[in-house]
N, C-alpha and C positions, 0 to 999 in steps of 0.2 A: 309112231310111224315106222313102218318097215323101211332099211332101203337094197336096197340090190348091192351083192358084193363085187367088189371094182371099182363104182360107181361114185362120182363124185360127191360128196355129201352138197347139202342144200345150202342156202345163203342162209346167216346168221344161225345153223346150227353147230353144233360142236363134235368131233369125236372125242367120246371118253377118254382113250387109249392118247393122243395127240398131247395132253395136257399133262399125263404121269409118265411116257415114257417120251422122251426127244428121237427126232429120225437122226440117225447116227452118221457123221460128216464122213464122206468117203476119203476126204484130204488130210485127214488129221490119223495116228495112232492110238489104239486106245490109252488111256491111263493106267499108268504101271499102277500095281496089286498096293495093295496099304503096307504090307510085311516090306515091298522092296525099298520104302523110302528111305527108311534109317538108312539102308547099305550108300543109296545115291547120296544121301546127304553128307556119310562121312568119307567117299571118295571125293565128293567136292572139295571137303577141309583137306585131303589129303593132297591133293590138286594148289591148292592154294598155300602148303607148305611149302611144296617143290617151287611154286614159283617166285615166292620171297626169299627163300632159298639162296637160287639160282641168282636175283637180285641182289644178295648179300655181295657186298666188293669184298668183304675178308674172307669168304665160303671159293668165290671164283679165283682171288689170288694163291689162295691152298690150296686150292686143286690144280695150279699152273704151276705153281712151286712143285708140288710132287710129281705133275707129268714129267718136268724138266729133270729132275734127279734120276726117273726114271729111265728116261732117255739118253741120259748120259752114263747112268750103270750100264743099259744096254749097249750102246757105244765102244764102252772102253771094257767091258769085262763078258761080253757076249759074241759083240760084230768084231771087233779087232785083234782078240784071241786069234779067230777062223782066218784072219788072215796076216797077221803080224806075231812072229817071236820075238816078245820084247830083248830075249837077251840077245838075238840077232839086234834087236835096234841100236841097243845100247853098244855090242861089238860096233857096227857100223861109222858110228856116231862119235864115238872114243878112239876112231883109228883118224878122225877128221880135227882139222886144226880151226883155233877159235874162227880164221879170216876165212877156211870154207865153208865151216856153218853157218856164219853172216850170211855167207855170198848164197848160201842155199835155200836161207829164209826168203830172202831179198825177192830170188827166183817165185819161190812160191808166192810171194805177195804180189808180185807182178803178174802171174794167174790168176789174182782173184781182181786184180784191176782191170784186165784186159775184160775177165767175165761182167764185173759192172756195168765195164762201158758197153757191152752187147746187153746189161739188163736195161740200161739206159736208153740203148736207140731202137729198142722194142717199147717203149711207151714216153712217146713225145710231153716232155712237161718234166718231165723225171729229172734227176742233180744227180751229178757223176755219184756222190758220195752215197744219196738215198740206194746208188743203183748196186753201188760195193756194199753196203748193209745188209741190203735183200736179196741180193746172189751169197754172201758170205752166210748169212742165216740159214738159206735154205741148202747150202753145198753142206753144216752140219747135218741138217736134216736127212739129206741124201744119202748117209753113211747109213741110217739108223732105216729109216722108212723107204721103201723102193718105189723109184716115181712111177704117178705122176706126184709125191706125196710131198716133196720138196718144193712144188709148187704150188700146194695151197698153202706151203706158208709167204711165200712172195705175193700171193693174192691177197692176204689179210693184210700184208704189209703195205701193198699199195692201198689198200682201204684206207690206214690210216696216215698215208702220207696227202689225204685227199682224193685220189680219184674213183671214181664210179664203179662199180660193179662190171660193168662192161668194157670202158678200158680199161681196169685191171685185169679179169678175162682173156681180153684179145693179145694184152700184152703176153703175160707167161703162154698161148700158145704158140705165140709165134720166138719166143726164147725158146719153147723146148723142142720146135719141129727144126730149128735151123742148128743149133745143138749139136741132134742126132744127123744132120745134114753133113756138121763137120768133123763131127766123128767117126764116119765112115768114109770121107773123104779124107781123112789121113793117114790108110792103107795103103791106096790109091798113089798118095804124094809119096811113102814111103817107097813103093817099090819101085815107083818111078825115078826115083832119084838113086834106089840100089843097081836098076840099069846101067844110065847112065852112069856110076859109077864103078861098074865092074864087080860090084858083089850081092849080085843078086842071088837066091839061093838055086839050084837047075830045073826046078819049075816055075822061077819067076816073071817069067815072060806071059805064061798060061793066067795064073795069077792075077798080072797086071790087066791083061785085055778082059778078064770075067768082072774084075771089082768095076773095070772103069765101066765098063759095058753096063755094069745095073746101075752103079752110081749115077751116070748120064740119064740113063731114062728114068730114074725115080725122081731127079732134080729138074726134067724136061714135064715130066707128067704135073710135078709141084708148081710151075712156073703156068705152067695151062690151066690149073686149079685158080692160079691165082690172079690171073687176066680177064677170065670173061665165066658170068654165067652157066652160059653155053658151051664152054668146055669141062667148065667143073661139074654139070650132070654127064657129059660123057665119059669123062672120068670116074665119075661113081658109079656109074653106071658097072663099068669095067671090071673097077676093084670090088663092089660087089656080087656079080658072077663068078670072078675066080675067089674070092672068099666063102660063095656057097659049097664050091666044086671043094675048096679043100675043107670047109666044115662038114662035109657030107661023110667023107673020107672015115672020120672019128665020132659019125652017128651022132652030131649034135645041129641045132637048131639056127641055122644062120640069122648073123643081124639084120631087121629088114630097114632100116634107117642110113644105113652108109653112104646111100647116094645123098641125103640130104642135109647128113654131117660134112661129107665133101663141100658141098655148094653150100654151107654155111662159114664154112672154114675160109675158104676164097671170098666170100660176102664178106668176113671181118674182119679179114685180115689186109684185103687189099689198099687198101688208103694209105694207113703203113708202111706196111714192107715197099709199094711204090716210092711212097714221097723219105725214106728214110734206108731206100737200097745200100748205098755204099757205106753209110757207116754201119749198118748191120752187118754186110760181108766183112769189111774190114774188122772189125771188131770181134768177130768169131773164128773169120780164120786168124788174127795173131792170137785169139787165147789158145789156136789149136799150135801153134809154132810155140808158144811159151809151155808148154808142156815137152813140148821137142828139146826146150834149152832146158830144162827141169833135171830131166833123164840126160843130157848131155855132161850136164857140170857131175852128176853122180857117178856116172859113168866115168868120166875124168880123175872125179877127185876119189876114186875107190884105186884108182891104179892102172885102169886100164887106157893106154895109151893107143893115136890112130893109127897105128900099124895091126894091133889086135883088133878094133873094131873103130871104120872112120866113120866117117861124119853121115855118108850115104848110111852106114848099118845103122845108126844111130834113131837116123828118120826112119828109116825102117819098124826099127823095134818101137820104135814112140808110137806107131801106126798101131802096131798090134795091140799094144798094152792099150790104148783109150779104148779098143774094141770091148778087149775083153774086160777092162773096166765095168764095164755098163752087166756083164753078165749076171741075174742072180743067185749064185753059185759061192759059197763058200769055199775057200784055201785056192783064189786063182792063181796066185804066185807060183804055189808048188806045181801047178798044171799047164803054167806056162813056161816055167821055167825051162824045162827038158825040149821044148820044142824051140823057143830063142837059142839056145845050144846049138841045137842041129843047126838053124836058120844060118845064126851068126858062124859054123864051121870053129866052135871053141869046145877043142877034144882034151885041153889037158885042165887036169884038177882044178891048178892056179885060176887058168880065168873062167873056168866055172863059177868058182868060190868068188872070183872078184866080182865078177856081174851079178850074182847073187846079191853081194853089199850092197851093192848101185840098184839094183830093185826094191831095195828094202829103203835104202836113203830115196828113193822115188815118191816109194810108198809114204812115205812120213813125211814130205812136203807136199805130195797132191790129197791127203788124207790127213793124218793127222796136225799140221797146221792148220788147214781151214777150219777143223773142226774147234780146235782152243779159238782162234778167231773168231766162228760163228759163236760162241757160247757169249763172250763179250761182248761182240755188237749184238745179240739176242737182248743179252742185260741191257746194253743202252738202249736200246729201241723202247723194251718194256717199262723203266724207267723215263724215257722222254714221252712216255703214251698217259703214264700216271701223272706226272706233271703236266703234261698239256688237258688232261680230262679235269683237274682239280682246278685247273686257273679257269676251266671253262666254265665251271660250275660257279665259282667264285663270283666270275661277271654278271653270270644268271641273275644269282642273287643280288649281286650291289644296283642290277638295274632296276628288277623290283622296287 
Protein backbone atom coordinates (compact mmCIF):
# COMPACT_ATOMS: atom_id res chain seq x y z
CA UNK A 1 0.00 0.00 0.00
CA UNK A 2 1.16 3.36 -1.02
CA UNK A 3 0.92 6.30 1.42
CA UNK A 4 1.06 9.91 0.89
CA UNK A 5 4.24 11.70 2.09
CA UNK A 6 3.45 13.79 5.54
CA UNK A 7 0.79 11.81 6.11
CA UNK A 8 0.08 9.87 8.95
CA UNK A 9 0.75 6.23 8.72
CA UNK A 10 -2.28 3.76 9.42
CA UNK A 11 -3.25 2.06 12.57
CA UNK A 12 -1.29 -1.10 13.38
CA UNK A 13 1.22 -0.47 10.47
CA UNK A 14 4.77 0.39 11.08
CA UNK A 15 7.50 2.74 9.61
CA UNK A 16 10.59 0.84 8.63
CA UNK A 17 12.73 3.86 9.31
CA UNK A 18 10.97 4.48 13.17
CA UNK A 19 12.30 1.16 14.47
CA UNK A 20 16.32 1.59 13.25
CA UNK A 21 16.69 5.09 13.59
CA UNK A 22 15.10 6.87 16.97
CA UNK A 23 13.62 10.53 16.54
CA UNK A 24 16.32 12.44 18.17
CA UNK A 25 15.42 14.23 21.76
CA UNK A 26 15.76 18.08 21.24
CA UNK A 27 16.50 18.37 25.27
CA UNK A 28 19.44 16.20 25.42
CA UNK A 29 23.10 16.81 23.50
CA UNK A 30 24.36 14.37 21.45
CA UNK A 31 26.96 11.75 22.72
CA UNK A 32 30.34 12.70 22.78
CA UNK A 33 32.52 10.88 19.77
CA UNK A 34 33.88 7.20 21.21
CA UNK A 35 37.76 8.69 20.74
CA UNK A 36 36.55 11.54 23.45
CA UNK A 37 35.91 9.17 26.35
CA UNK A 38 39.29 8.07 27.30
CA UNK A 39 40.25 12.03 27.65
CA UNK A 40 36.64 12.39 29.93
CA UNK A 41 37.31 9.60 31.90
CA UNK A 42 40.79 10.51 32.83
CA UNK A 43 40.08 14.17 33.62
CA UNK A 44 37.43 12.60 35.92
CA UNK A 45 40.34 10.67 37.83
CA UNK A 46 42.28 13.72 37.54
CA UNK A 47 39.26 15.54 39.25
CA UNK A 48 39.16 13.15 41.90
CA UNK A 49 42.91 13.52 42.88
CA UNK A 50 42.54 17.13 43.48
CA UNK A 51 39.73 16.55 45.65
CA UNK A 52 41.21 14.03 47.98
CA UNK A 53 43.94 16.13 47.80
CA UNK A 54 42.57 19.04 48.88
CA UNK A 55 40.85 16.75 51.66
CA UNK A 56 44.14 15.57 52.82
CA UNK A 57 44.68 17.50 56.57
CA UNK A 58 48.60 17.16 55.98
CA UNK A 59 48.50 18.54 52.02
CA UNK A 60 46.13 21.71 53.69
CA UNK A 61 48.43 22.17 56.72
CA UNK A 62 51.64 22.41 54.17
CA UNK A 63 50.33 24.56 52.31
CA UNK A 64 49.34 26.99 55.36
CA UNK A 65 52.63 26.34 56.80
CA UNK A 66 54.20 27.68 53.55
CA UNK A 67 51.77 30.64 52.91
CA UNK A 68 52.72 31.76 56.46
CA UNK A 69 56.62 31.69 56.02
CA UNK A 70 55.74 33.28 52.86
CA UNK A 71 54.06 35.98 54.27
CA UNK A 72 56.23 36.69 56.90
CA UNK A 73 59.37 36.76 54.29
CA UNK A 74 57.35 39.16 52.64
CA UNK A 75 56.77 41.26 55.74
CA UNK A 76 59.94 41.60 57.06
CA UNK A 77 62.42 41.46 54.02
CA UNK A 78 60.04 42.95 51.20
CA UNK A 79 57.21 45.50 52.98
CA UNK A 80 59.39 46.74 55.77
CA UNK A 81 62.67 47.33 54.07
CA UNK A 82 60.39 50.12 51.85
CA UNK A 83 59.63 51.50 54.91
CA UNK A 84 61.86 50.93 57.86
CA UNK A 85 65.96 51.17 58.11
CA UNK A 86 66.57 48.69 60.43
CA UNK A 87 69.72 50.46 61.50
CA UNK A 88 67.57 53.50 62.06
CA UNK A 89 65.50 51.12 64.47
CA UNK A 90 68.04 49.82 66.04
CA UNK A 91 69.77 53.60 66.51
CA UNK A 92 66.40 54.69 67.87
CA UNK A 93 65.80 51.94 70.14
CA UNK A 94 69.35 51.75 71.79
CA UNK A 95 69.29 55.49 72.52
CA UNK A 96 65.99 54.30 74.80
CA UNK A 97 66.18 53.17 78.37
CA UNK A 98 64.82 49.48 79.47
CA UNK A 99 61.65 51.46 81.53
CA UNK A 100 60.87 53.50 77.89
CA UNK A 101 60.77 50.56 75.91
CA UNK A 102 58.43 48.83 78.58
CA UNK A 103 56.50 51.88 78.62
CA UNK A 104 56.41 51.88 74.57
CA UNK A 105 55.37 48.26 74.21
CA UNK A 106 52.75 48.80 76.85
CA UNK A 107 51.43 51.76 74.59
CA UNK A 108 51.23 49.55 71.70
CA UNK A 109 49.50 46.90 73.39
CA UNK A 110 46.85 49.12 74.52
CA UNK A 111 46.22 49.93 70.67
CA UNK A 112 45.49 46.61 69.86
CA UNK A 113 43.08 46.29 72.98
CA UNK A 114 41.31 49.40 72.26
CA UNK A 115 41.03 47.93 68.42
CA UNK A 116 39.52 44.53 70.11
CA UNK A 117 37.12 46.04 71.93
CA UNK A 118 35.86 47.92 68.57
CA UNK A 119 36.35 44.22 66.91
CA UNK A 120 34.09 43.23 69.66
CA UNK A 121 31.20 45.83 69.62
CA UNK A 122 31.01 45.23 65.90
CA UNK A 123 29.67 41.61 66.46
CA UNK A 124 27.50 41.15 69.49
CA UNK A 125 28.32 37.53 71.10
CA UNK A 126 32.05 38.20 70.63
CA UNK A 127 34.69 38.03 74.10
CA UNK A 128 36.99 40.94 74.42
CA UNK A 129 39.85 38.45 73.92
CA UNK A 130 38.27 36.57 70.77
CA UNK A 131 38.06 40.36 69.61
CA UNK A 132 42.04 41.23 70.51
CA UNK A 133 43.01 37.78 68.46
CA UNK A 134 41.13 38.69 65.24
CA UNK A 135 41.95 42.39 65.17
CA UNK A 136 45.73 41.28 66.17
CA UNK A 137 45.69 38.64 63.43
CA UNK A 138 44.46 40.60 60.95
CA UNK A 139 46.52 44.16 61.79
CA UNK A 140 49.55 41.37 60.80
CA UNK A 141 47.83 40.76 57.71
CA UNK A 142 47.46 44.46 57.01
CA UNK A 143 51.15 44.98 56.75
CA UNK A 144 51.44 42.35 54.03
CA UNK A 145 48.10 42.35 52.01
CA UNK A 146 46.32 45.81 51.35
CA UNK A 147 42.60 45.89 52.61
CA UNK A 148 40.01 44.79 52.40
CA UNK A 149 42.48 41.58 52.82
CA UNK A 150 42.98 41.79 56.42
CA UNK A 151 39.55 41.25 56.79
CA UNK A 152 38.88 38.21 55.41
CA UNK A 153 41.15 36.94 57.73
CA UNK A 154 38.78 38.28 60.77
CA UNK A 155 35.79 36.62 58.67
CA UNK A 156 37.43 33.07 58.84
CA UNK A 157 38.18 33.82 62.30
CA UNK A 158 34.66 34.63 63.22
CA UNK A 159 33.79 31.35 61.33
CA UNK A 160 35.44 29.56 63.63
CA UNK A 161 34.77 31.25 66.76
CA UNK A 162 31.13 30.17 65.76
CA UNK A 163 29.16 32.63 63.98
CA UNK A 164 27.33 32.64 60.54
CA UNK A 165 28.45 33.76 57.63
CA UNK A 166 26.40 36.69 57.85
CA UNK A 167 27.18 37.99 60.95
CA UNK A 168 30.73 37.49 60.43
CA UNK A 169 30.06 39.49 57.23
CA UNK A 170 28.18 42.48 58.68
CA UNK A 171 30.60 42.43 61.37
CA UNK A 172 34.11 43.26 59.66
CA UNK A 173 31.98 45.83 57.47
CA UNK A 174 30.98 47.77 59.89
CA UNK A 175 34.87 47.58 61.64
CA UNK A 176 36.27 48.57 58.50
CA UNK A 177 33.76 51.64 57.41
CA UNK A 178 33.86 53.15 60.99
CA UNK A 179 37.81 52.50 60.93
CA UNK A 180 38.20 54.73 58.07
CA UNK A 181 35.54 56.93 59.67
CA UNK A 182 38.21 57.68 62.50
CA UNK A 183 40.87 57.92 60.66
CA UNK A 184 39.94 60.70 58.91
CA UNK A 185 38.57 62.33 61.72
CA UNK A 186 41.79 62.62 63.28
CA UNK A 187 43.13 65.37 61.07
CA UNK A 188 40.14 67.05 61.82
CA UNK A 189 40.81 66.74 65.80
CA UNK A 190 44.42 67.36 65.08
CA UNK A 191 44.21 70.70 63.63
CA UNK A 192 41.60 71.62 65.74
CA UNK A 193 43.40 71.29 68.82
CA UNK A 194 46.67 73.07 66.69
CA UNK A 195 44.14 76.10 66.70
CA UNK A 196 43.26 76.26 69.84
CA UNK A 197 46.51 75.92 70.69
CA UNK A 198 48.34 78.50 68.76
CA UNK A 199 50.41 76.32 66.50
CA UNK A 200 48.68 75.79 63.79
CA UNK A 201 50.69 75.91 60.63
CA UNK A 202 49.40 79.56 58.29
CA UNK A 203 47.11 77.58 56.43
CA UNK A 204 45.59 75.85 59.09
CA UNK A 205 42.54 77.41 59.48
CA UNK A 206 41.63 76.77 55.54
CA UNK A 207 42.52 73.21 56.36
CA UNK A 208 40.47 72.75 59.26
CA UNK A 209 37.10 74.12 57.79
CA UNK A 210 37.67 71.71 54.25
CA UNK A 211 38.54 68.40 56.40
CA UNK A 212 35.69 69.20 58.77
CA UNK A 213 33.34 70.14 55.96
CA UNK A 214 33.72 66.66 54.08
CA UNK A 215 34.24 64.77 57.15
CA UNK A 216 30.53 65.97 58.38
CA UNK A 217 28.87 65.29 55.30
CA UNK A 218 30.39 61.81 54.53
CA UNK A 219 29.55 60.87 58.40
CA UNK A 220 25.80 62.66 57.82
CA UNK A 221 25.32 61.00 54.38
CA UNK A 222 26.56 57.43 56.49
CA UNK A 223 24.15 57.99 59.22
CA UNK A 224 21.05 58.44 56.42
CA UNK A 225 22.46 55.21 54.77
CA UNK A 226 22.00 53.75 58.01
CA UNK A 227 18.46 54.96 59.23
CA UNK A 228 15.94 54.21 56.60
CA UNK A 229 15.61 52.37 53.28
CA UNK A 230 14.50 55.34 51.75
CA UNK A 231 17.39 57.36 52.39
CA UNK A 232 19.98 54.73 51.48
CA UNK A 233 18.58 54.55 47.70
CA UNK A 234 18.90 58.28 47.70
CA UNK A 235 22.03 57.99 48.74
CA UNK A 236 23.09 55.57 46.10
CA UNK A 237 21.46 56.95 44.00
CA UNK A 238 23.72 60.09 44.41
CA UNK A 239 27.01 58.33 44.92
CA UNK A 240 26.39 56.74 41.91
CA UNK A 241 25.89 59.60 39.52
CA UNK A 242 28.95 61.23 40.74
CA UNK A 243 30.95 58.00 40.38
CA UNK A 244 29.72 57.62 36.62
CA UNK A 245 30.60 61.44 36.05
CA UNK A 246 34.08 60.62 37.46
CA UNK A 247 34.35 57.14 35.74
CA UNK A 248 33.64 58.72 32.63
CA UNK A 249 36.44 61.22 33.07
CA UNK A 250 39.11 57.95 32.61
CA UNK A 251 36.93 56.20 29.81
CA UNK A 252 35.93 53.41 31.99
CA UNK A 253 32.64 51.55 32.71
CA UNK A 254 30.79 52.60 35.81
CA UNK A 255 29.39 50.19 38.50
CA UNK A 256 25.79 49.73 37.86
CA UNK A 257 25.21 48.16 41.43
CA UNK A 258 26.13 50.94 43.93
CA UNK A 259 22.85 52.05 44.71
CA UNK A 260 22.12 48.56 45.83
CA UNK A 261 25.23 47.92 47.74
CA UNK A 262 24.34 51.13 49.53
CA UNK A 263 20.89 50.00 50.67
CA UNK A 264 22.17 46.67 51.45
CA UNK A 265 24.94 48.17 53.59
CA UNK A 266 22.20 50.18 55.67
CA UNK A 267 19.96 46.78 55.49
CA UNK A 268 22.84 44.90 57.57
CA UNK A 269 24.28 46.98 59.21
CA UNK A 270 21.55 48.77 61.02
CA UNK A 271 20.39 46.55 64.05
CA UNK A 272 23.98 46.93 64.97
CA UNK A 273 25.46 49.84 64.78
CA UNK A 274 21.93 51.15 66.44
CA UNK A 275 21.67 48.79 69.36
CA UNK A 276 25.55 48.83 69.97
CA UNK A 277 26.21 52.94 69.05
CA UNK A 278 28.30 54.03 71.98
CA UNK A 279 30.43 51.34 72.50
CA UNK A 280 31.47 51.34 68.78
CA UNK A 281 32.15 55.29 68.85
CA UNK A 282 33.72 54.86 72.11
CA UNK A 283 35.91 52.10 71.29
CA UNK A 284 37.26 53.56 67.96
CA UNK A 285 37.69 56.89 68.73
CA UNK A 286 40.08 55.80 71.96
CA UNK A 287 41.97 53.37 69.63
CA UNK A 288 42.34 56.69 67.49
CA UNK A 289 43.70 58.77 70.75
CA UNK A 290 45.97 55.74 71.70
CA UNK A 291 47.73 56.18 68.57
CA UNK A 292 48.11 59.99 69.64
CA UNK A 293 49.75 58.53 73.05
CA UNK A 294 51.78 56.10 70.85
CA UNK A 295 53.67 59.04 68.85
CA UNK A 296 53.54 61.11 72.14
CA UNK A 297 55.62 59.03 74.38
CA UNK A 298 58.15 58.62 71.08
CA UNK A 299 58.24 61.87 70.50
CA UNK A 300 59.05 62.55 74.25
CA UNK A 301 61.21 59.75 74.90
CA UNK A 302 63.46 60.69 71.56
CA UNK A 303 64.18 64.18 73.21
CA UNK A 304 62.08 66.42 72.03
CA UNK A 305 60.50 68.34 74.77
CA UNK A 306 56.94 70.59 74.63
CA UNK A 307 58.54 73.81 73.91
CA UNK A 308 59.89 72.15 70.47
CA UNK A 309 56.68 70.51 69.75
CA UNK A 310 53.52 70.59 72.47
CA UNK A 311 50.99 68.48 72.91
CA UNK A 312 48.45 70.41 70.20
CA UNK A 313 51.52 69.56 67.49
CA UNK A 314 51.55 66.28 68.71
CA UNK A 315 47.69 65.73 67.80
CA UNK A 316 48.44 67.24 64.95
CA UNK A 317 51.11 65.08 63.51
CA UNK A 318 49.28 61.75 65.00
CA UNK A 319 46.24 63.18 62.48
CA UNK A 320 48.54 63.02 59.46
CA UNK A 321 50.57 59.95 60.14
CA UNK A 322 47.13 57.53 60.43
CA UNK A 323 46.20 59.37 57.06
CA UNK A 324 48.93 58.52 55.44
CA UNK A 325 49.11 55.16 57.05
CA UNK A 326 46.40 53.84 55.05
CA UNK A 327 48.40 55.07 51.69
CA UNK A 328 49.41 52.21 49.30
CA UNK A 329 52.70 53.87 48.62
CA UNK A 330 56.00 52.54 49.65
CA UNK A 331 58.80 54.77 51.82
CA UNK A 332 55.88 57.03 53.37
CA UNK A 333 58.23 58.06 56.21
CA UNK A 334 60.66 59.52 53.88
CA UNK A 335 57.57 61.53 52.23
CA UNK A 336 56.21 62.63 55.14
CA UNK A 337 58.74 63.49 56.86
CA UNK A 338 59.86 66.98 55.07
CA UNK A 339 56.39 68.06 55.24
CA UNK A 340 55.84 67.37 59.28
CA UNK A 341 59.17 69.64 59.27
CA UNK A 342 57.63 72.51 57.62
CA UNK A 343 54.18 71.73 59.58
CA UNK A 344 55.71 71.43 62.98
CA UNK A 345 58.31 74.95 62.07
CA UNK A 346 61.51 72.33 63.07
CA UNK A 347 64.46 74.20 60.91
CA UNK A 348 67.48 73.11 62.76
CA UNK A 349 69.24 69.65 62.14
CA UNK A 350 68.81 68.59 65.93
CA UNK A 351 65.12 68.32 65.84
CA UNK A 352 64.72 67.11 62.54
CA UNK A 353 67.01 64.18 63.39
CA UNK A 354 65.00 63.87 66.75
CA UNK A 355 61.53 63.55 65.27
CA UNK A 356 62.82 61.34 62.68
CA UNK A 357 63.68 58.74 65.78
CA UNK A 358 60.18 59.38 67.18
CA UNK A 359 58.78 58.26 63.65
CA UNK A 360 60.72 55.36 63.46
CA UNK A 361 59.91 54.37 67.37
CA UNK A 362 56.16 55.11 66.14
CA UNK A 363 56.75 53.13 63.36
CA UNK A 364 57.84 49.82 65.39
CA UNK A 365 55.13 49.96 67.85
CA UNK A 366 52.01 50.61 65.39
CA UNK A 367 53.87 48.05 62.96
CA UNK A 368 56.21 46.09 63.89
CA UNK A 369 54.70 44.86 67.30
CA UNK A 370 51.42 43.97 66.27
CA UNK A 371 52.92 42.12 63.59
CA UNK A 372 55.22 39.64 66.22
CA UNK A 373 51.86 39.62 68.12
CA UNK A 374 49.56 38.80 65.16
CA UNK A 375 52.08 35.91 64.23
CA UNK A 376 51.54 34.30 67.95
CA UNK A 377 47.93 34.72 68.27
CA UNK A 378 47.66 33.46 64.42
CA UNK A 379 49.71 30.33 66.11
CA UNK A 380 47.24 30.03 68.82
CA UNK A 381 44.23 30.35 66.93
CA UNK A 382 45.41 27.70 64.44
CA UNK A 383 46.50 25.39 67.10
CA UNK A 384 43.10 25.97 69.34
CA UNK A 385 41.24 25.17 65.58
CA UNK A 386 43.24 21.65 65.36
CA UNK A 387 42.46 20.81 68.78
CA UNK A 388 38.91 21.80 68.71
CA UNK A 389 38.58 19.90 65.08
CA UNK A 390 40.19 16.47 66.59
CA UNK A 391 38.08 16.49 69.83
CA UNK A 392 35.24 17.04 67.41
CA UNK A 393 35.97 14.17 65.44
CA UNK A 394 36.74 12.05 68.45
CA UNK A 395 33.10 12.45 69.95
CA UNK A 396 31.79 11.75 66.28
CA UNK A 397 33.26 8.58 66.75
CA UNK A 398 32.75 7.43 70.51
CA UNK A 399 28.98 8.28 69.73
CA UNK A 400 28.99 5.89 66.88
Amino acid sequence: MSSTPGADPEPGSQDPQASTTPAPDRGMTAAPAGDSQPALEEDAKQRGRLARLVRNQRFVKLVAVIIMIALLYYAFFVVLPSEINWDDVTAALSALTAAQVAVLGLSGVIVMVFLGWASKASLPGLNIYQGFESSGTSQMTAFVVPPPGDYLIRFSMYRTYGFTDAQSGVSVLIAMVLRYVVIFFMPVLGYGVALVGGVAPPNGLAWFIGLTVAWVVAVFLLRQVIRSDAAAHAVGRWISAAASKVMRLFHRTPAKDLEASVVDFGFKTRGTIEENRTSLAASNFLWGLSNVLVLGLAIRFSGIDSSTISLAGIFLTAGALMVVNILPIPGKNALVAPALFTMLALTTTADQSDLTAALVLYRVVTWIEPMLFGIVLFLLWRRRVRRDTVTTVNDEFAEK
